[in-house]
C-alpha positions in Angstrom: 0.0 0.0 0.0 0.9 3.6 -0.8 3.2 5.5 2.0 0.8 7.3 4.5 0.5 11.0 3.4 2.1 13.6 5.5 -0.5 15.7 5.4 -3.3 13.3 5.9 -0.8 12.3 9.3 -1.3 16.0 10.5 -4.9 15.7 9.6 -4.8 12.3 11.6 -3.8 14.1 14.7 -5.5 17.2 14.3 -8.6 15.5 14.3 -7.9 13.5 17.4 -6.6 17.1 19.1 -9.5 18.2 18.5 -12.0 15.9 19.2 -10.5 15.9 22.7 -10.6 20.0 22.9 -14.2 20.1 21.8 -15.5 17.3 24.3 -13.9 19.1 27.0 -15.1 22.8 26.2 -19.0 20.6 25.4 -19.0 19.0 28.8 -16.8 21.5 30.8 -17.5 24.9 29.9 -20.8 25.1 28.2 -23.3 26.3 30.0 -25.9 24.3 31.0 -29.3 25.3 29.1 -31.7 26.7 31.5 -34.7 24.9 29.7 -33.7 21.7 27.9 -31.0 21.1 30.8 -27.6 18.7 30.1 -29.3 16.9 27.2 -28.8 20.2 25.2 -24.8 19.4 25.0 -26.5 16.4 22.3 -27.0 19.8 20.1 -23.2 20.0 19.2 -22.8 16.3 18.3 -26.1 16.4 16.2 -25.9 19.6 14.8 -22.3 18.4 13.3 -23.1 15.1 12.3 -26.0 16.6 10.2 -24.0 19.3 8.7 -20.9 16.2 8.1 -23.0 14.1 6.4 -24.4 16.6 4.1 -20.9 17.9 3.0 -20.4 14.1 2.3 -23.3 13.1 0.2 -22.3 16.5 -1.8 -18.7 15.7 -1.9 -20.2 12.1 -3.2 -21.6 13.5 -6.2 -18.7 15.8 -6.8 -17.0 12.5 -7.4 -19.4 10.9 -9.7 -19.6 14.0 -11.8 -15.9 13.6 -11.6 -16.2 9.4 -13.1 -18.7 10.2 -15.5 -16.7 13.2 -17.1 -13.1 11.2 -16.9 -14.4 7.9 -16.7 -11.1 7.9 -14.3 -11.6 4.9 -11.3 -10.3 7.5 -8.8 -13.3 9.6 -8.8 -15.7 6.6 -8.1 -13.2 5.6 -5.3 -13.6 9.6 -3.8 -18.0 9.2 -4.3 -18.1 5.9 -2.7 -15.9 6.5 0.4 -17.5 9.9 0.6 -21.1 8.5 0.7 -20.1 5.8 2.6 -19.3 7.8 5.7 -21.7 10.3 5.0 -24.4 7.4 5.7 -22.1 6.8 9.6 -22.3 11.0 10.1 -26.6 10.9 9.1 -27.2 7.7 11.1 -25.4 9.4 14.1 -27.4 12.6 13.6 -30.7 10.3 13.5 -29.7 9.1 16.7 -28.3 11.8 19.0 -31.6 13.8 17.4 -33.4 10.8 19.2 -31.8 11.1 22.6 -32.0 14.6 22.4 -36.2 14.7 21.3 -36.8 12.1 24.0 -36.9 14.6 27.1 -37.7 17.2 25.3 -40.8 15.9 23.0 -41.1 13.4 25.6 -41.4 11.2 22.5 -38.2 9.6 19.8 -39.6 10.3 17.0 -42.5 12.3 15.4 -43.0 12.4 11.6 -41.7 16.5 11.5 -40.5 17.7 8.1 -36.9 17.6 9.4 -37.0 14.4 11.1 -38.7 13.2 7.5 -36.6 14.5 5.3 -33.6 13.2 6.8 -34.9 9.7 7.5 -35.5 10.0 3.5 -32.6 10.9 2.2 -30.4 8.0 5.0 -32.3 5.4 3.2 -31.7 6.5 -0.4 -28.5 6.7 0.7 -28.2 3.3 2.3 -29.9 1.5 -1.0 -26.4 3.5 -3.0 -24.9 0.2 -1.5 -27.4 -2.2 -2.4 -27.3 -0.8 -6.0 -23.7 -1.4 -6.1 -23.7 -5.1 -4.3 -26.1 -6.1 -7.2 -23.5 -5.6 -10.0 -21.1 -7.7 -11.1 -17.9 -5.3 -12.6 -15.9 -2.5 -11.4 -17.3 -0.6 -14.3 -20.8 -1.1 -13.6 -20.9 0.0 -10.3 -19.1 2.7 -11.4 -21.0 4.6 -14.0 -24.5 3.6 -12.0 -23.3 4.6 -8.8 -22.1 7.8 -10.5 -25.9 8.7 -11.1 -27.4 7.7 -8.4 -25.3 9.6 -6.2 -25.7 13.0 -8.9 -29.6 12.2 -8.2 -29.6 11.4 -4.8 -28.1 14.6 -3.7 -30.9 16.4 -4.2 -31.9 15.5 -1.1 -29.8 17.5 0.6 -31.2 20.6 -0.3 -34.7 19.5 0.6 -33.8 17.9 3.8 -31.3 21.6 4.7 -34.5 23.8 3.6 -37.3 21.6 5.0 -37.3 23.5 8.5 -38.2 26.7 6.1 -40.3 25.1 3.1 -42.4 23.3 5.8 -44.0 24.1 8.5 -41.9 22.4 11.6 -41.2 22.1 15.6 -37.4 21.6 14.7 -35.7 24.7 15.7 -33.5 26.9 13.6 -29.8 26.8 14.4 -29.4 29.0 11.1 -31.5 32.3 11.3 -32.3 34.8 9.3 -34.8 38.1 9.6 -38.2 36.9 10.6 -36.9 33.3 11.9 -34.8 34.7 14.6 -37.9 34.4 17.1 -37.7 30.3 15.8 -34.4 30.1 16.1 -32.4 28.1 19.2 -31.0 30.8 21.0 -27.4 30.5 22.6 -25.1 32.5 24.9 -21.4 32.9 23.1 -19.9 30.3 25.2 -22.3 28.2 23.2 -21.7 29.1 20.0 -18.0 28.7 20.3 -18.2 25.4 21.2 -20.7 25.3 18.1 -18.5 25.9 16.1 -15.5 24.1 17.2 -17.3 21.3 16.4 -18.8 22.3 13.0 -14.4 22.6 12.4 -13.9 19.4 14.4 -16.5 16.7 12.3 -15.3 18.6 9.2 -11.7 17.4 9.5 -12.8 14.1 10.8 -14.8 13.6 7.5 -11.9 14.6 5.6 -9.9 12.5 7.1 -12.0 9.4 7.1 -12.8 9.7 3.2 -9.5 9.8 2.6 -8.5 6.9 4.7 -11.5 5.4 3.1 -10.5 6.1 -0.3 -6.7 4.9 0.5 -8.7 1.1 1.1 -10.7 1.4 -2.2 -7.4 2.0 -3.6 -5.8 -1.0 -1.7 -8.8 -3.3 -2.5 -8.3 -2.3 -6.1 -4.4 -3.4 -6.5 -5.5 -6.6 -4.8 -8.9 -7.3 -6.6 -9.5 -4.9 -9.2 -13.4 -6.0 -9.5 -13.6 -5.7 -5.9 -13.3 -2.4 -5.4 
């Protein structure tokens, strides 16, 4: 196998830096929300994951666009490890949004436009692998998992806009003019920590594609109809 990248070393251990700095400003000095209580620190973990899977469902059709304009293996390699851990990031939203409803809506789950939305676009995410299980050549899986993942980003989009398109009880972490009485409201501490670990899943995502990507290219050297 290829020599380890320097650079994705750094990003190796500036991810794990960080995870450590942002789980101790989360649990340490955050404030603890006078409503909603400790479950609130759930919000950082599930506000990242969401916004981490997204980038990686986008950054999956970036890389079919790429295959179907090249036809180069490389680019199904960067879509497939891309969606691949953008489906871990969305199932770990779905589930800390879970914990974090539970108290709060004293329910799991309700069928909210959000919630929907999200649930939808996991599973056509999830059937991207059953698609390519089903074919027999490198090629194959290539070109038709090229599409699917160019059509199955549009639900992005729908699932980032549904708290505005539809009418919703998810809050707005986002807000703008009128939707700032909507919106969840924090204190700066908060939003630091917000945003250290908006920075903190976004390197981790980067690094796992790529460590992802390095085993596509592994699995490829090995068994080129593998891969």
């Amino acid at each position: 196998m290829p020599k380890k990248p320097d650079l994705l070393i750094i990003l190796d251990i500036l991810a794990l830096i960080l995870i450590l700095t942002a789980l101790v400003v989360i649990f340490v000095f955050t404030p603890i929300e006078a409503i909603m209580g400790s479950v609130q620190k759930v919000f950082y973990f599930h506000v990242s994951s969401a916004w981490a899977g997204m980038v990686c469902f986008i950054l999956g059709a970036v890389g079919g666009t790429g295959y179907l304009l090249t036809r180069r293996i490389r680019w199904d390699w960067l879509s497939s490890a891309a969606i691949e851990v953008g489906l871990i990031f969305s199932i770990i939203a779905i589930l800390s949004g879970m914990i974090w409803a539970r108290p709060i809506w004293n329910t799991w789950w309700v069928w909210d436009p959000r919630l929907t939305t999200t649930a939808i676009m996991t599973l056509i995410y999830g059937a991207y692998f059953i698609l390519r299980t089903g074919l027999n050549t490198s090629e194959a899986r290539a070109r038709l998992g090229a599409v699917y993942a160019i059509l199955a980003v549009l639900t992005v989009p729908l699932t980032f806009f549904s708290i505005r398109l539809f009418r919703t009880i998810h809050p707005v972490v986002i807000a703008t003019g009128s939707e700032t009485g909507s919106a969840f409201s924090m204190s700066p501490r908060m939003l630091t920590a917000l945003l250290l670990s908006l920075l903190t899943f976004t390197i981790l995502l980067t690094v796992l594609v790529w460590h992802r990507y390095r085993l596509a290219q592994l699995q490829s050297e090995i068994n080129p109809e593998a891969a």
